[in-house]
C-alpha positions in Angstrom: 27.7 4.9 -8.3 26.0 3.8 -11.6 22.5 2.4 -9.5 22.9 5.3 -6.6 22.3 7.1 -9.5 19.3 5.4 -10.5 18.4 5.0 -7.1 17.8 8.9 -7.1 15.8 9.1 -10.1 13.5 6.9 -9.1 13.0 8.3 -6.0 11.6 11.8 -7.6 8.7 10.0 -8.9 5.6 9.1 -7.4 3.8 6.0 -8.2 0.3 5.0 -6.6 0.8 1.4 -4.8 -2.6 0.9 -3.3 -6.2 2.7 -3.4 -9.3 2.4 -1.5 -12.8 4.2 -0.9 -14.0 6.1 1.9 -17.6 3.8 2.8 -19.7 6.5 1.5 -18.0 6.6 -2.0 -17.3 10.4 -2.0 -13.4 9.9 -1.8 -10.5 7.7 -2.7 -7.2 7.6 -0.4 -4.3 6.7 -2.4 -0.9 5.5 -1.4 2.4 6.2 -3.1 6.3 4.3 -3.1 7.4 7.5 -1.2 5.5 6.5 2.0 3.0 9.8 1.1 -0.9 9.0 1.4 -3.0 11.8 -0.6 -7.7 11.7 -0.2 -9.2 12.6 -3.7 -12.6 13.7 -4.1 -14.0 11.3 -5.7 -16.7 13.6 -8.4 -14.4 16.8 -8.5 -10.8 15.0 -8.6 -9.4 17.4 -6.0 -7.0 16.4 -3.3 -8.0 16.9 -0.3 -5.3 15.8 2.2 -1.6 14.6 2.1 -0.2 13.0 4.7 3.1 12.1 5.5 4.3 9.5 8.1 5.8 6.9 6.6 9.5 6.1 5.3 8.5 3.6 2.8 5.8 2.5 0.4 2.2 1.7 1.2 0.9 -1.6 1.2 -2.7 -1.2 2.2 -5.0 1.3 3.2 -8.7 1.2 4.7 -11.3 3.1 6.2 -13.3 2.4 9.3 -17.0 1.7 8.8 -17.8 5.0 9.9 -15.2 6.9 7.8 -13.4 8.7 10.6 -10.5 6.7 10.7 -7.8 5.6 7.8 -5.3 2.8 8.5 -2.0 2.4 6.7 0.4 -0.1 6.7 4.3 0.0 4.8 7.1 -1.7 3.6 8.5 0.4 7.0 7.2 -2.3 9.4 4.1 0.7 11.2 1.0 0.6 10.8 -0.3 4.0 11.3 -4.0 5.2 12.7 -4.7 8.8 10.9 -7.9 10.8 11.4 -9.4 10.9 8.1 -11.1 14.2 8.4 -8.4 16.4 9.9 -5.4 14.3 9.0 -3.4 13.7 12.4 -2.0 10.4 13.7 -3.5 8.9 16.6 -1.5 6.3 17.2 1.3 4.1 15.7 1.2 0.0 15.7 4.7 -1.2 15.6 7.1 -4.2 15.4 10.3 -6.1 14.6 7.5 -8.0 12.4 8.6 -6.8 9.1 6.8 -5.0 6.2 2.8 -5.2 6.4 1.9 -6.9 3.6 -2.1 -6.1 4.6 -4.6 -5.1 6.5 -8.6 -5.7 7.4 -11.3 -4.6 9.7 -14.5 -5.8 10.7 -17.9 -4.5 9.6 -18.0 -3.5 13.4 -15.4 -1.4 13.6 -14.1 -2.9 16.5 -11.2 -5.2 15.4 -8.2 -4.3 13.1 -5.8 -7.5 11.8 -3.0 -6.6 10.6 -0.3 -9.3 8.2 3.4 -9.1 8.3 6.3 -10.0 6.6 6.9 -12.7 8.8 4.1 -14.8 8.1 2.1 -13.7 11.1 -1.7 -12.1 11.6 -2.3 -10.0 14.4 -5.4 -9.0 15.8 -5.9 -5.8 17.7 -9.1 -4.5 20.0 -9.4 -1.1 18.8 -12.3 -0.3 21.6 -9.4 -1.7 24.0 -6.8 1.1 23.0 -5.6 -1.1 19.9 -4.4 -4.0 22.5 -3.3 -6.9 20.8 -5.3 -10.2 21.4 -4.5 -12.5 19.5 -1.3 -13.6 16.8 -1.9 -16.7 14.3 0.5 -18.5 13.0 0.3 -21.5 10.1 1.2 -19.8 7.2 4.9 -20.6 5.8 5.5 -17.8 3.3 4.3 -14.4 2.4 0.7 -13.9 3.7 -0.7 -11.8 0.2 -4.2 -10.8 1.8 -6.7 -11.2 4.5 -10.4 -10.3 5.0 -12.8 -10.7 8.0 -16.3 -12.4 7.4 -19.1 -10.3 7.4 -20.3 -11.8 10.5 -16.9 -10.4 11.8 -16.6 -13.5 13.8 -14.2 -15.3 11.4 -11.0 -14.0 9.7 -9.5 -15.7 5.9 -5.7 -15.3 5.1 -3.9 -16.2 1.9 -0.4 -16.6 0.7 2.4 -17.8 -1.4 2.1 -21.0 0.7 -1.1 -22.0 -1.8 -3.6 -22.0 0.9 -6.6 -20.1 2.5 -6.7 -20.5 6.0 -9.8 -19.6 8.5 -9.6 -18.3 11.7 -11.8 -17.8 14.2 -11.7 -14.6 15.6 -12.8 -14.8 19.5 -10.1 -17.4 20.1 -7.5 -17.0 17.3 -7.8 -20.6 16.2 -7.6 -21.8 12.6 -10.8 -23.6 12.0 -10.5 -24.5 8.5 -8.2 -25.0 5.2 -8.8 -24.3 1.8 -6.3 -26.2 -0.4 -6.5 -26.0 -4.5 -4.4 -23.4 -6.3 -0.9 -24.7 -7.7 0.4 -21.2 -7.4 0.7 -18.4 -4.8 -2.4 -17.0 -3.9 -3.1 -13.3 -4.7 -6.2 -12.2 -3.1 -9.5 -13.2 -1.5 -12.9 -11.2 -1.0 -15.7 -12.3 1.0 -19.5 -12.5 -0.5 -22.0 -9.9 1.1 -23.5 -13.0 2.9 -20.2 -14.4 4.1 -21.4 -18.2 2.5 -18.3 -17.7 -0.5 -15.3 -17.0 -0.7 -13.3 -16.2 -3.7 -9.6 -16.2 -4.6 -7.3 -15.6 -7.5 -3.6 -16.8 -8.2 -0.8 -16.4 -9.6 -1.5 -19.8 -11.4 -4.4 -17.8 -13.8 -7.5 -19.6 -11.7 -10.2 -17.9 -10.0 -11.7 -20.1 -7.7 -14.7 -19.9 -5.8 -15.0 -21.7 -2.0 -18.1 -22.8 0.6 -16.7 -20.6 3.6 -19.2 -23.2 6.0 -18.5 -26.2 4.7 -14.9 -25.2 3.8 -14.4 -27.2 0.2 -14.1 -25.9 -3.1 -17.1 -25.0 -5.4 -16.0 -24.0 -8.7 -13.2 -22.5 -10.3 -14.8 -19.5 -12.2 -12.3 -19.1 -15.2 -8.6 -19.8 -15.8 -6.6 -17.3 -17.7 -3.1 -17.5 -19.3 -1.7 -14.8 -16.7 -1.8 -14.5 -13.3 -4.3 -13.1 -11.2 -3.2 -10.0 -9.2 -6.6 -9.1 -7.4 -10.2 -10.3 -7.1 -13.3 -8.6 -5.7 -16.9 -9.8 -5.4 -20.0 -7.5 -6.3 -22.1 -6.0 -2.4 -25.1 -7.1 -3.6 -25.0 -8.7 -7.0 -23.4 -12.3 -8.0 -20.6 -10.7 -9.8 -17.0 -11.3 -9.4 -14.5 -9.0 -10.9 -10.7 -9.8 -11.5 -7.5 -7.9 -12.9 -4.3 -10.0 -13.9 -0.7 -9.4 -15.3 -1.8 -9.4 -18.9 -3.2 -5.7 -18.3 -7.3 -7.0 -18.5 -9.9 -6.9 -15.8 -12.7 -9.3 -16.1 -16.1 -9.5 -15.1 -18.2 -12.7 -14.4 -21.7 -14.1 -13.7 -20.5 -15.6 -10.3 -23.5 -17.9 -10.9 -23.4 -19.2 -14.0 -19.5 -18.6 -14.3 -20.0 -16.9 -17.6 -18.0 -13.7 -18.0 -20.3 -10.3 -18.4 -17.5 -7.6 -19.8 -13.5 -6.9 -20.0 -11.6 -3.6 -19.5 -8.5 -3.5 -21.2 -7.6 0.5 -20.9 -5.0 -0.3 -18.9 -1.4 0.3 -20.5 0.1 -2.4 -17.7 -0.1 -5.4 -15.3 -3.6 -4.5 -12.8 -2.5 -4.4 -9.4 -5.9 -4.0 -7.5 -9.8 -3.8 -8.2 -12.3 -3.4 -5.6 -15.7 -2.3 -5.5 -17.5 1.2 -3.7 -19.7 -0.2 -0.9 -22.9 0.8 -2.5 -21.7 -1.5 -5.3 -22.1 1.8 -7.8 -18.6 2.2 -8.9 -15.6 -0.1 -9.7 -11.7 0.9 -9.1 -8.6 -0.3 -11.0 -5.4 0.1 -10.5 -2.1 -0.9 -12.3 1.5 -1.1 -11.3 2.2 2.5 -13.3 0.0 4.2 -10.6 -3.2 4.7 -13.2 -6.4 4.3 -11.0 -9.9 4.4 -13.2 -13.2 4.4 -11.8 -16.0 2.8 -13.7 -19.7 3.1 -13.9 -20.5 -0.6 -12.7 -24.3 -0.8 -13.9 -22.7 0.6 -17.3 -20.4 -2.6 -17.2 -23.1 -4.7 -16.4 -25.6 -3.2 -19.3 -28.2 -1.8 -16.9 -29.1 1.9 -16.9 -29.0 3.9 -13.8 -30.1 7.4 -14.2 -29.3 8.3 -10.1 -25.1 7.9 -11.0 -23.3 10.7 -11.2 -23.0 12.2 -14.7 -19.0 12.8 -14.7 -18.8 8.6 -14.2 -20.4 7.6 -17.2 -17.8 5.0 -18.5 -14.4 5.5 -16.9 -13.2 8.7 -14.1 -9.4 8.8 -14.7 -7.3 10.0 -12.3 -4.3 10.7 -14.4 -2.5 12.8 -11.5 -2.0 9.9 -10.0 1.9 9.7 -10.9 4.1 12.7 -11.1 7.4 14.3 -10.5 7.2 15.0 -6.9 10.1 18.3 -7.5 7.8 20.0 -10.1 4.9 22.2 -9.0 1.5 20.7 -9.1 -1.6 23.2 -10.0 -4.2 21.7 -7.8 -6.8 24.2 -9.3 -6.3 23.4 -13.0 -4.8 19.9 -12.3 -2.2 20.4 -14.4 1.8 20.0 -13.9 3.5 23.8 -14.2 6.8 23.4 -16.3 9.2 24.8 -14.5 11.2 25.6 -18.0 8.2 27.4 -19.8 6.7 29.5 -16.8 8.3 32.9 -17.1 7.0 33.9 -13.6 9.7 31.7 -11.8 12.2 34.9 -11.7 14.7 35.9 -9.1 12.6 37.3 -7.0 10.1 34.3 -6.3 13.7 31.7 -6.1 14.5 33.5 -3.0 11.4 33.7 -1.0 10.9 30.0 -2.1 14.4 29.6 -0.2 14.1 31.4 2.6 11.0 29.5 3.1 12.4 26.2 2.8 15.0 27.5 5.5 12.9 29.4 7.8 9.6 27.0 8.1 11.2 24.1 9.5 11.9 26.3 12.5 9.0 28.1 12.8 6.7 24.8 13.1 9.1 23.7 15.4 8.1 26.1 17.8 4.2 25.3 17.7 2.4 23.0 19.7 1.1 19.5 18.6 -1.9 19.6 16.1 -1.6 23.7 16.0 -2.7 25.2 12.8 -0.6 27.2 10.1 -3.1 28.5 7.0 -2.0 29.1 4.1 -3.4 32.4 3.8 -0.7 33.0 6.7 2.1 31.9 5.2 1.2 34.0 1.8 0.7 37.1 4.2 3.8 36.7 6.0 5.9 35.9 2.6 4.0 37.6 0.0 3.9 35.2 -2.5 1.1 33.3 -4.2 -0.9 30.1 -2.9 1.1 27.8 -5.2 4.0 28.6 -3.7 3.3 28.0 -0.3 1.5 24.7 -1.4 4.7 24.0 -3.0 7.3 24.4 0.1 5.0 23.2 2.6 5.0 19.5 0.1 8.4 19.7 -0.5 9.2 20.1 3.3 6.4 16.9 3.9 8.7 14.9 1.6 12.0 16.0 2.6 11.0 15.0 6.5 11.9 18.6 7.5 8.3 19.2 9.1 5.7 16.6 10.3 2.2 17.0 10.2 -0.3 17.2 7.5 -1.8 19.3 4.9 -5.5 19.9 3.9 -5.1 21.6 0.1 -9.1 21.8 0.6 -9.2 24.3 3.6 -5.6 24.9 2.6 -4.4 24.5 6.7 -1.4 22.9 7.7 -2.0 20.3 11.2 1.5 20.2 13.4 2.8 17.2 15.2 5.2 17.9 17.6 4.4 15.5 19.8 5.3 11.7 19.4 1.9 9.8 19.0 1.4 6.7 21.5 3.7 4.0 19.9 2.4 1.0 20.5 5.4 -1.8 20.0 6.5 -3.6 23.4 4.4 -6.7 23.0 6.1 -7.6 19.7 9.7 -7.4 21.3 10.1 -10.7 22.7 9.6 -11.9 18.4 13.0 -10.3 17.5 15.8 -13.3 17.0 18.2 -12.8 19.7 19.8 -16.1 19.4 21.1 -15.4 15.8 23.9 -13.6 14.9 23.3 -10.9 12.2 26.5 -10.4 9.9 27.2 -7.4 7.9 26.3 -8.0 4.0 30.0 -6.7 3.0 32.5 -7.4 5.5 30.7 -10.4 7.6 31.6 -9.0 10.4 28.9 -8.9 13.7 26.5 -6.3 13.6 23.4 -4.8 15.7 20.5 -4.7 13.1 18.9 -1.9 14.3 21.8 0.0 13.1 21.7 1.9 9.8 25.6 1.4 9.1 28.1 -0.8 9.8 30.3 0.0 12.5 33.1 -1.7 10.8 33.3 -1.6 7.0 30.4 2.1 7.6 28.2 0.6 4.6 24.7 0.9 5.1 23.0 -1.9 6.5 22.2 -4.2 3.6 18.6 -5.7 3.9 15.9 -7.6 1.5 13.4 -5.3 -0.5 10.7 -7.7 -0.1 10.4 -8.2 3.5 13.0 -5.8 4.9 15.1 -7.9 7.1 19.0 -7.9 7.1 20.7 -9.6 4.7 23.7 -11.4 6.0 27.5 -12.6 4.5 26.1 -15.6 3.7 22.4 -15.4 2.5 21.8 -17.1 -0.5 20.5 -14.5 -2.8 18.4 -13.7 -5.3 20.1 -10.3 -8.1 18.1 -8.7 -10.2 19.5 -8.5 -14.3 18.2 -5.1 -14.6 19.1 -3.0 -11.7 21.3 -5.2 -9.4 19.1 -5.5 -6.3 19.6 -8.2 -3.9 17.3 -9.7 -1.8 16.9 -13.2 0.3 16.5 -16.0 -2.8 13.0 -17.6 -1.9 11.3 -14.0 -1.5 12.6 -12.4 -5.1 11.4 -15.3 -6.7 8.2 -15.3 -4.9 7.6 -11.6 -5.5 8.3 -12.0 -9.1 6.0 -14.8 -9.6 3.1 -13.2 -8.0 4.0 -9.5 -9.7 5.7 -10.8 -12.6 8.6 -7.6 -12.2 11.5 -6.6 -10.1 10.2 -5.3 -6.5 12.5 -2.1 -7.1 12.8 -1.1 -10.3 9.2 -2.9 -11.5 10.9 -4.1 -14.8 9.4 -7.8 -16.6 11.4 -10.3 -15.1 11.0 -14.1 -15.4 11.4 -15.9 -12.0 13.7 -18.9 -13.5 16.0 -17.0 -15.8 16.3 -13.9 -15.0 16.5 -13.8 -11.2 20.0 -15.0 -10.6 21.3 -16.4 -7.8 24.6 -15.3 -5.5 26.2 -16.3 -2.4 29.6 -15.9 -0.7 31.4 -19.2 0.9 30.5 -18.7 5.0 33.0 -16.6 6.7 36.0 -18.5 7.8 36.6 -18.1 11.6 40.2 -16.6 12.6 
């Protein structure tokens, strides 16, 4: 009862996972541990869409090329096609793969690869209605990133396996191996010319790699923490990288020296990346706090043509909140619901009947019909932060599908189930092993949420998702108790350096226990 409890406390807070710019720099789409997706404007910090469609937390987002579409993947095994201007779902990309772990397209637009839980990449024609062409397979553990060339016609993976892999991307074949880092590998980014390739690892190194002649070149810097994420400059020699020990570094990628450090952070960076004009920098840390920097600034060159809100550091501090309070979109503030006398009687029960009556009545409209919220106010006679309020909490809660744009403040309907794109991956599930209920060890069907005979939920791994069985050897975290398959806690807590649930410090070797039952005895 003790970590159900906890279990619910956590889930009323949003925390940002992942970040990325649109291509013209003008807006950020964020991803959050309650499978919610939200588009900032980048200048005025207003939030612009939220969009709901996944179950679980997001593991990477992009843009296409052109900005029109925004790809997601989760921890719920979907990759998900939105449009980015009006916020519906084209299509859905799914598996019995396990939890995307991340995503890439080409500079083309044309090809989408997509990396799974089961140490698997994907590649998918997107001018060929998203038909899978290719799958590669070589990696033995957790795939952490991959990137296409800027050429487009080759593909780089890394992973907790140590190694960088190339593929080429016409014929799905691995072409070359890098082979270097003692420790699980982070991240990788591509030069603007495609020549270099550069990675960082959980081992503190940041290595830099000949892409052609596929050998090592240099290792940049080594730092006593480990490397979380790397990114190299568009057009300058500059390679930025952010690490456990709550720092992001900048380096002369030629001459290996290091230019500047950021250390506003409060915890562990999780992601950097550049804009594509090279203008701005983004950081991220595990508590959800994004910053965007003024990269000439860093750098120590003047540029009068940057915008005068990013002179040193654009903080988006609404980044993490209480998902149950009201958010003031206008003022950007969070309304305490304790202090704000206006909260009477009277306002309680519209907010009710809404939350009882809306379900139903976007139930009855077709797909991608609009609701505004000028409508809603008419027809309830209450203010717009109410109706913003219901129609998020009804987004969360699952009880309406569909997505909301606060800037035009109209509400997209999908009623209809988008193409579903999944039977090619069928023939991966295991049919030859038996899957054994976590608790009783009796037989089960893992598609099931519950046991049919002991009726506990369906224990399975919070790294990569799949079902835990009577006899995995397991890995328990001291903190909060969560189990999960031995070799992937202690891999995700050597890369991340905390629990994969509750985010809490935890050593690998000491702290990470280990547990497993003797193999059910046969009657």
């Amino acid at each position: 009862m003790t970590n159900q409890a906890k279990d619910d406390t956590r889930s009323n807070v949003e925390t940002c996972t992942t970040v990325t710019f649109t291509p013209n720099s003008s807006v950020i789409a964020t991803g959050y541990d309650s499978g919610f997706i939200r588009l900032w404007n980048v200048e005025s910090k207003k939030e612009l869409l939220v969009l709901k469609g996944h179950k679980e937390k997001i593991t990477s987002l992009l843009f296409s090329p052109d900005g029109k579409l925004l790809i997601s993947g989760s921890l719920d095994r979907r990759i998900i096609i939105w449009d980015a201007y009006l916020g519906h779902i084209i299509k859905i990309l799914r598996g019995y793969w396990g939890a995307v772990t991340s995503l890439a397209i080409n500079n083309t637009g044309t090809m989408l690869a997509s990396a799974t839980a089961d140490n698997r990449i994907r590649l998918w024609n997107i001018k060929k209605s998203w038909k899978k062409t290719h799958e590669l397979r070589d990696h033995v553990n957790t795939i952490t990133k991959i990137a296409f060339s800027p050429t487009s016609n080759l593909l780089a993976s890394a992973s907790w396996d140590h190694k960088i892999m190339i593929w080429k991307v016409a014929n799905g074949k691995k072409v070359g191996e890098l082979k270097g880092h003692f420790g699980p590998i982070s991240d990788l980014a591509y030069s603007s010319d495609g020549r270099v390739i550069v990675t960082g690892s959980s081992d503190g190194t940041i290595k830099v790699w000949d892409a052609e002649k596929v050998k090592e070149i240099s290792v940049i810097a080594s730092v006593d923490s480990s490397i979380s994420s790397v990114a190299y400059h568009p057009i300058r020699r500059v390679v930025v990288a952010g690490s456990h020990d709550k720092i992001v570094r900048i380096w002369d990628a030629k001459t290996n020296k290091i230019i500047n450090t950021i250390a506003d952070h409060k915890e562990a960076i999780l992601d950097v990346s550049f804009s594509s004009n090279g203008l701005l920098l983004l950081t991220l840390s595990v508590d959800g706090d994004i910053k965007i920097w003024n990269v000439n600034e860093l750098l120590g060159i003047k540029d009068t043509r940057l915008l005068t809100q990013v002179k040193k550091a654009l903080k988006f501090d609404n980044v993490k909140r209480v998902v149950s309070d009201v958010w003031d979109v206008t003022i950007g503030k969070l309304v305490d619901k304790k202090e704000d006398k206006s909260q009477d009687k009277e306002i309680e029960t519209t907010r009710v009947k809404m939350l009882q009556e809306l379900p139903e009545l976007f139930a009855l409209m077709k797909d991608k019909e609009e609701k505004s919220l000028a409508d809603l106010q008419t027809k309830y006679n209450c203010d717009q932060t109410l109706a913003e309020e219901v129609l998020v909490t009804l987004l969360k809660e699952g009880k309406i599908n569909g997505s909301f744009n606060s800037f035009t403040g109209v509400f997209s309907v999908y009623n209809e189930q988008p193409e579903d794109i999944h039977e090619e991956e069928l023939s991966s599930a295991s049919t030859d092993l038996t899957k054994t209920c976590f608790y009783c060890g009796e037989p089960i069907d893992e598609s099931l949420l519950t046991c049919p005979a002991c009726d506990e939920e369906i224990a399975r791994c919070p790294v990569c998702k799949m079902t835990l069985n009577f006899d995995s050897e397991l890995g328990v975290c001291i903190f909060c108790g969560v189990k999960g398959h031995l070799s992937h806690m202690k891999e995700a807590v050597k890369v991340t350096g905390s629990c994969p649930v509750c985010r809490k410090e935890l050593s690998w070797d000491s702290e990470i226990t280990s547990f497993k039952r003797e193999p059910k005895k046969e009657n």
